[in-house]
C-alpha positions as CSV (number, residue, x, y, z in Angstrom):
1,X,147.7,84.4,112.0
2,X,150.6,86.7,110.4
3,X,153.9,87.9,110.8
4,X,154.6,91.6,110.9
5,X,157.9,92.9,109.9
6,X,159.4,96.4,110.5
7,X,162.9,98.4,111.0
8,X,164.9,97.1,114.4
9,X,164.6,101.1,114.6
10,X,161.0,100.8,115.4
11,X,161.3,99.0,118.5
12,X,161.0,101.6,121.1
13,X,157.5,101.8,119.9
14,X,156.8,98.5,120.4
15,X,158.3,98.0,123.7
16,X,155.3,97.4,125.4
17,X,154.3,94.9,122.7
18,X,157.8,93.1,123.6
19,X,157.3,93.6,127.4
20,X,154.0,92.1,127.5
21,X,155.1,89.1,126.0
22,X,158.3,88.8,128.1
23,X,155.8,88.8,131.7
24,X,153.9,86.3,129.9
25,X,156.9,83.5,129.7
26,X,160.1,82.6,131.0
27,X,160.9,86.1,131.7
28,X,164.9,85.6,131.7
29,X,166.4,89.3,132.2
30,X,168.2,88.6,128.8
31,X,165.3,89.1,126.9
32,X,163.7,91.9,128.3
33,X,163.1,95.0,126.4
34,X,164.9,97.2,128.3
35,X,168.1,94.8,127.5
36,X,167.4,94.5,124.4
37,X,166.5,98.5,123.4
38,X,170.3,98.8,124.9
39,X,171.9,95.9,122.6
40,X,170.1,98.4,119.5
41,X,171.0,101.1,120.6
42,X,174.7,100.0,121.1
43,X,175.8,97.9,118.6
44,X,173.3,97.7,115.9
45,X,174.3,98.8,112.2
46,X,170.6,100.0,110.3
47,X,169.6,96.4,109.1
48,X,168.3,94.4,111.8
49,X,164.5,94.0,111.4
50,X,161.8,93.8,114.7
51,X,159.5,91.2,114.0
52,X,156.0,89.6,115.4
53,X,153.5,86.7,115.2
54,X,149.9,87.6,116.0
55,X,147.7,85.1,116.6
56,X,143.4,86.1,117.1
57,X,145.2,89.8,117.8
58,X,147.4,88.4,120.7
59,X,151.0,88.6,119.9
60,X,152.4,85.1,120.6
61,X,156.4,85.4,119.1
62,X,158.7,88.4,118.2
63,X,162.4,88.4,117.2
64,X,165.0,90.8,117.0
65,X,166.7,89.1,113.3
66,X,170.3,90.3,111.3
67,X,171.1,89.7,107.5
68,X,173.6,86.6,107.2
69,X,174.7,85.6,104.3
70,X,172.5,84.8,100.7
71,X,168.9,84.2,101.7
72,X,169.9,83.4,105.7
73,X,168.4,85.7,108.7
74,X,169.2,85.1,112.6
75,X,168.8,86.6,115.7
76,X,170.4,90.1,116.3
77,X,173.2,88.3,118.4
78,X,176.2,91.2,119.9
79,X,178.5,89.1,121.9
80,X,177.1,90.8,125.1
81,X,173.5,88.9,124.2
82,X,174.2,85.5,126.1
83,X,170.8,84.2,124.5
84,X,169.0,84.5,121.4
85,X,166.5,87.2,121.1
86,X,163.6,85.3,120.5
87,X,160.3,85.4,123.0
88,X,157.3,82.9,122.4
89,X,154.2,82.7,124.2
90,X,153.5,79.3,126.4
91,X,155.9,76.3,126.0
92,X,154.9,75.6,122.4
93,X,158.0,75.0,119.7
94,X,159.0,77.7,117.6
95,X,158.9,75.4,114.0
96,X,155.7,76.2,112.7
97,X,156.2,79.9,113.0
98,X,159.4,79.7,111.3
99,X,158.6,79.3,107.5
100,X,155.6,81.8,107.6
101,X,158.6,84.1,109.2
102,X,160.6,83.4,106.2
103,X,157.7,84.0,103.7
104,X,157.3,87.7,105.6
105,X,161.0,88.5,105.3
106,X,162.8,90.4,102.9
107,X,164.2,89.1,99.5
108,X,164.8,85.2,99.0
109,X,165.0,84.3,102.8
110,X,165.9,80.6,102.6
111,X,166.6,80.2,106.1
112,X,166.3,81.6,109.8
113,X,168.6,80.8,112.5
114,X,167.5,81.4,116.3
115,X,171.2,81.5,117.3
116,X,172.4,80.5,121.3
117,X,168.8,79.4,122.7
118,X,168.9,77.8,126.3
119,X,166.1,74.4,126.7
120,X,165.4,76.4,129.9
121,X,163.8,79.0,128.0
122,X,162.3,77.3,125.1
123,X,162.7,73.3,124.9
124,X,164.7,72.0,122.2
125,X,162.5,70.6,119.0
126,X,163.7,67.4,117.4
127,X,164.8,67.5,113.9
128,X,161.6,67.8,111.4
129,X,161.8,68.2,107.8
130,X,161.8,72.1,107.6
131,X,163.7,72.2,111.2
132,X,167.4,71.7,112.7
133,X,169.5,71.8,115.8
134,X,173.1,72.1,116.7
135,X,174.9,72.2,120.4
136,X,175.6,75.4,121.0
137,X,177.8,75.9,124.1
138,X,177.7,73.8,127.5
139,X,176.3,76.6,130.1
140,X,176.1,76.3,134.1
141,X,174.6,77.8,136.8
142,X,174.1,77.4,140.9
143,X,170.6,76.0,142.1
144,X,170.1,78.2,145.0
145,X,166.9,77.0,146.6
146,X,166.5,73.3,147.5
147,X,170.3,72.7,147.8
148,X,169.4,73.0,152.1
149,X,171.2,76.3,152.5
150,X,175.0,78.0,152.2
151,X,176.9,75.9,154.6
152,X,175.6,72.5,152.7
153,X,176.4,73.7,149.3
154,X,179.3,74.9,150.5
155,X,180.4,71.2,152.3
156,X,179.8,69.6,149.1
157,X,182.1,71.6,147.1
158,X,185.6,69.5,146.3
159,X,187.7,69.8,149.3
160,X,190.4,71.8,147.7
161,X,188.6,74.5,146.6
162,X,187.2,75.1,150.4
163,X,191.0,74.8,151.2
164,X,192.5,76.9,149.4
165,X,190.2,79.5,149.7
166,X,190.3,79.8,153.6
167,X,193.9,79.5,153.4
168,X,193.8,82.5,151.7
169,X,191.5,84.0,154.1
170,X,193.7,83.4,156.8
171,X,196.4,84.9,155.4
172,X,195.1,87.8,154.3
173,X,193.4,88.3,158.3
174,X,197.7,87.6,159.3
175,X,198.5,90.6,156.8
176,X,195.9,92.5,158.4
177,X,194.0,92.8,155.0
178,X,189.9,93.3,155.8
179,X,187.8,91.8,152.8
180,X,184.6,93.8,152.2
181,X,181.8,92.9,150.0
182,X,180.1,95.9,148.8
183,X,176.6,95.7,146.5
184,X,175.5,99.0,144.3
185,X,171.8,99.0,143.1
186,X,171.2,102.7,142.6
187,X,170.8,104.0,139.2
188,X,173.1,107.1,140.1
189,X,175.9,104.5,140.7
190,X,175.8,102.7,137.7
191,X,178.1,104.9,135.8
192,X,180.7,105.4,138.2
193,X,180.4,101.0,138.4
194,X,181.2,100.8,134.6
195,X,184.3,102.9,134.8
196,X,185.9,101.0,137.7
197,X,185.1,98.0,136.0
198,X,186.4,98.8,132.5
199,X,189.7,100.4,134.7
200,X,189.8,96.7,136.7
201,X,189.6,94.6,133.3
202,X,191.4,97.0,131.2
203,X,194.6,96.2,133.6
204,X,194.2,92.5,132.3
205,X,194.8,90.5,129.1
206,X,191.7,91.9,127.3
207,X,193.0,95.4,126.9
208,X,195.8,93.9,125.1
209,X,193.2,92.3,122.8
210,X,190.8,95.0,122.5
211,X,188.3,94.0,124.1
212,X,188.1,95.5,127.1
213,X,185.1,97.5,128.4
214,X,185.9,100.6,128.8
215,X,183.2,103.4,129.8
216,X,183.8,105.1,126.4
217,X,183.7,102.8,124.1
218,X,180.2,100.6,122.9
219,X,180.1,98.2,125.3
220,X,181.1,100.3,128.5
221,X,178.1,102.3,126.6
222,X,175.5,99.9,126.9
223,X,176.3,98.6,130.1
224,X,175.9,101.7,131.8
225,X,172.4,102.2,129.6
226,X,170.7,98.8,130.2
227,X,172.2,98.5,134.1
228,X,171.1,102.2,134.8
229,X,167.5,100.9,133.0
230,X,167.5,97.7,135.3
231,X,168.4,99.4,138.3
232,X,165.4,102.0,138.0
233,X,162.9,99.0,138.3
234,X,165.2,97.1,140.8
235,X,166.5,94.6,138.8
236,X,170.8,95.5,138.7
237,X,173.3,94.3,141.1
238,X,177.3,95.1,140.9
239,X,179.6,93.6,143.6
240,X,182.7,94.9,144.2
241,X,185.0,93.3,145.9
242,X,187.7,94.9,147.7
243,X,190.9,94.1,149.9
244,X,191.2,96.5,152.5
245,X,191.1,100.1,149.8
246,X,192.2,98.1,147.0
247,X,189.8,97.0,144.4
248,X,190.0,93.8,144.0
249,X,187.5,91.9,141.9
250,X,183.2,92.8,140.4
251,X,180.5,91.5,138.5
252,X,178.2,92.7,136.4
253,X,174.9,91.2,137.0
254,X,171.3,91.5,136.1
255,X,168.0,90.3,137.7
256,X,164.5,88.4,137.2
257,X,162.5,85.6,136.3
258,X,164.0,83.9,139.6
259,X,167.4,84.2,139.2
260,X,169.9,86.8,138.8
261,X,172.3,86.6,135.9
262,X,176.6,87.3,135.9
263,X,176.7,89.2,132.6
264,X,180.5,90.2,133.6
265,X,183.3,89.5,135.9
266,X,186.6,91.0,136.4
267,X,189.6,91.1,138.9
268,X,192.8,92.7,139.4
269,X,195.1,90.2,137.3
270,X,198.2,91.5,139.8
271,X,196.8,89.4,142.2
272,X,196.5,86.3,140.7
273,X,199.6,84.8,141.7
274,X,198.8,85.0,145.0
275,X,195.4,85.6,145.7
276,X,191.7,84.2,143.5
277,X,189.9,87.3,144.0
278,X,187.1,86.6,142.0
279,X,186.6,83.2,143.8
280,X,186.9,84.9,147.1
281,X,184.1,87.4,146.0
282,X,182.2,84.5,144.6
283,X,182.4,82.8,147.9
284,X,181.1,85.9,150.1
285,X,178.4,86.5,147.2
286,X,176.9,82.8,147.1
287,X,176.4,83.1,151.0
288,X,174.4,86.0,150.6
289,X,172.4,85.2,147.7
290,X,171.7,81.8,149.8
291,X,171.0,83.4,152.9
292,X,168.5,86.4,151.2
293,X,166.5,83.8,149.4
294,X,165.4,85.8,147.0
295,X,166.3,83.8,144.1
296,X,166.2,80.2,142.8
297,X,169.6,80.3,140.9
298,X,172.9,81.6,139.5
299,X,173.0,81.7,135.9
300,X,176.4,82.8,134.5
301,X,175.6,81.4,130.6
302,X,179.4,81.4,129.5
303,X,181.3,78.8,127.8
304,X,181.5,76.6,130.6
305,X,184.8,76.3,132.7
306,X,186.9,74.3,134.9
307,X,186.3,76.7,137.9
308,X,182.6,76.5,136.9
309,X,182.9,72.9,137.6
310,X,184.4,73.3,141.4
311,X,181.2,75.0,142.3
312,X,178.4,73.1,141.1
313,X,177.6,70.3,138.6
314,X,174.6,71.9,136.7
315,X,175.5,72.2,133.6
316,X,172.9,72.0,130.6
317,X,174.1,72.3,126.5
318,X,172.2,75.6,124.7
319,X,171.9,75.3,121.0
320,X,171.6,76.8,117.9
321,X,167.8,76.2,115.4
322,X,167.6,76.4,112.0
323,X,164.2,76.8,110.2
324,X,164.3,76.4,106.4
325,X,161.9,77.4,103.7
326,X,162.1,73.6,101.8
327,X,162.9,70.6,103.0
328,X,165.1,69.9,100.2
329,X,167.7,73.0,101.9
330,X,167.5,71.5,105.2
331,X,168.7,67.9,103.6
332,X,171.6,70.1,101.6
333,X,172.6,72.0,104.7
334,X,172.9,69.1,106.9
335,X,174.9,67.0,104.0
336,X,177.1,69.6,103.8
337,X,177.6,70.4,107.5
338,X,178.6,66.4,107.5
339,X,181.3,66.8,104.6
340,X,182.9,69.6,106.2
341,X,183.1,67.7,109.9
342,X,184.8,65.2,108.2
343,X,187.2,66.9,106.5
């Protein structure tokens, strides 16, 4: 058994080595390698390391880790990652893999963090000697199958959100206004679904705060790139959303392992005091995804919400895990986690 550790650059030659082991778990779209080779490629500076655990000759773990601070390594995590780039063979714990990680790494590594991991994907350990965890986030997502189809998810939803939205409805039918879903899958329109996006949410508040995507810069960059990968194997869907020729609302979104995933969603901010466009699109988009059957659920893996809340009560708490290289650190990290909560 033995780690192997290489330049992040490497990985496109060990994409198969990374794809292999992502059919042979949970598969979540988030970790496959075509995601992840566009993260690299986008927003990676020269010092992230590709690593992997080989057990008999059969990889069982590989990682994607970042330099921290003195001695500390996580996982490569952009802000566009929703979950930790860490992949593990079977349902087993990552903890005993984690100090023979930290023996193979670079320099006096001390500690590894596998930063925003969901218990979906990987079960969360207990605490062990060598082994922590923190909440992360509180996450949620729609349960598609099970819940006895659209019209009974949809009548156990709070009555004011089914209110207000077909009050809208109607008035936009009075106004003469035709809705219109529209779905793109093809790789040739993945482009052209990046730039209206980055136009739609670079009309809103994050333009002001520079953080917009915008098809030129590195995140309108990799979207295209990984949704233009996705699509060629059949795995990217963008809705639009539109109000008779006006665009109104999309979302970003990915596909696999039984569920497909809203990486992004943005609508036309000039409408919010009188309209929820995104809530109307969400609305049209659930009935389809329920009706199509193709998937078990909904993930959207944000910071849950209060509009989250209105349209389903699944909600599960990711966290972060810390492997240290002594026992003795773990005891000092956690004492002085504690002095600086209570400060």
């Amino acid at each position: 058994m033995s780690w192997t550790v290489v330049p992040a650059s490497q990985f496109g030659a060990q994409m198969a080595r990374w794809d292999t082991l992502h059919a042979a778990g949970a598969a979540s779209p988030l970790l496959a390698a075509d995601f992840v080779a566009a993260l690299l490629t986008s927003f990676a500076d020269g010092r992230e390391l590709l690593a992997w655990h080989d057990t008999d000759g059969i990889t069982d773990a590989t990682t994607i880790l970042s330099p921290g601070g003195f001695g500390v390594w996580h996982t490569f995590q952009p802000s566009q990652a929703p979950v930790g780039l860490w992949l593990q063979r079977g349902d087993g714990a990552p903890a005993a893999l984690l100090r023979p990680l930290l023996a193979s790494l670079p320099g006096p590594a001390l500690l590894v963090g596998l930063t925003q991991c969901d218990p979906m994907l990987m079960a969360r350990p207990a605490d062990a000697a060598c082994v922590r965890t923190a909440d992360y986030i509180r996450t949620a997502r729609i349960t598609l199958r099970g819940a006895g189809g659209f019209d009974a998810f949809w009548e156990a939803r709070g009555k004011n959100l089914r209110s207000n939205l077909k009050k809208q409805r109607n008035r936009l039918r009075q106004e003469g206004v035709t809705p219109r879903l529209e779905i793109c899958r093809a790789p040739e329109q993945m482009a052209q679904a990046v730039a209206d996006y980055g136009q739609l949410e670079g009309s809103g508040w994050k333009a002001a705060g520079g953080t917009a995507v915008d098809a030129a810069n590195a995140q309108g960059q990799f979207y295209r790139a990984m949704l233009e990968a996705f699509a060629a194997r059949g795995a990217a869907s963008v809705y639009r959303y539109w109000l008779g020729d006006q665009l109104a609302a999309m979302d970003l979104c990915v596909e696999g392992g039984d569920c497909i995933v809203v990486l992004k969603t943005a609508y036309d901010e000039q409408l919010a005091g009188q309209l929820s466009p995104a809530l109307l699109m969400r609305e049209e988009a659930c009935r389809q995804l329920f009706d199509d059957n193709r998937f078990g659920r909904i993930e959207f893996y944000g910071r849950v919400m209060e509009w989250h809340l209105r349209w389903t009560d699944d909600v599960r708490t990711m966290y972060h895990l810390n492997g240290y290289r002594w026992p003795g650190l773990a005891r000092l990290h956690a004492m002085r986690r504690s002095d600086a909560g209570a400060e």
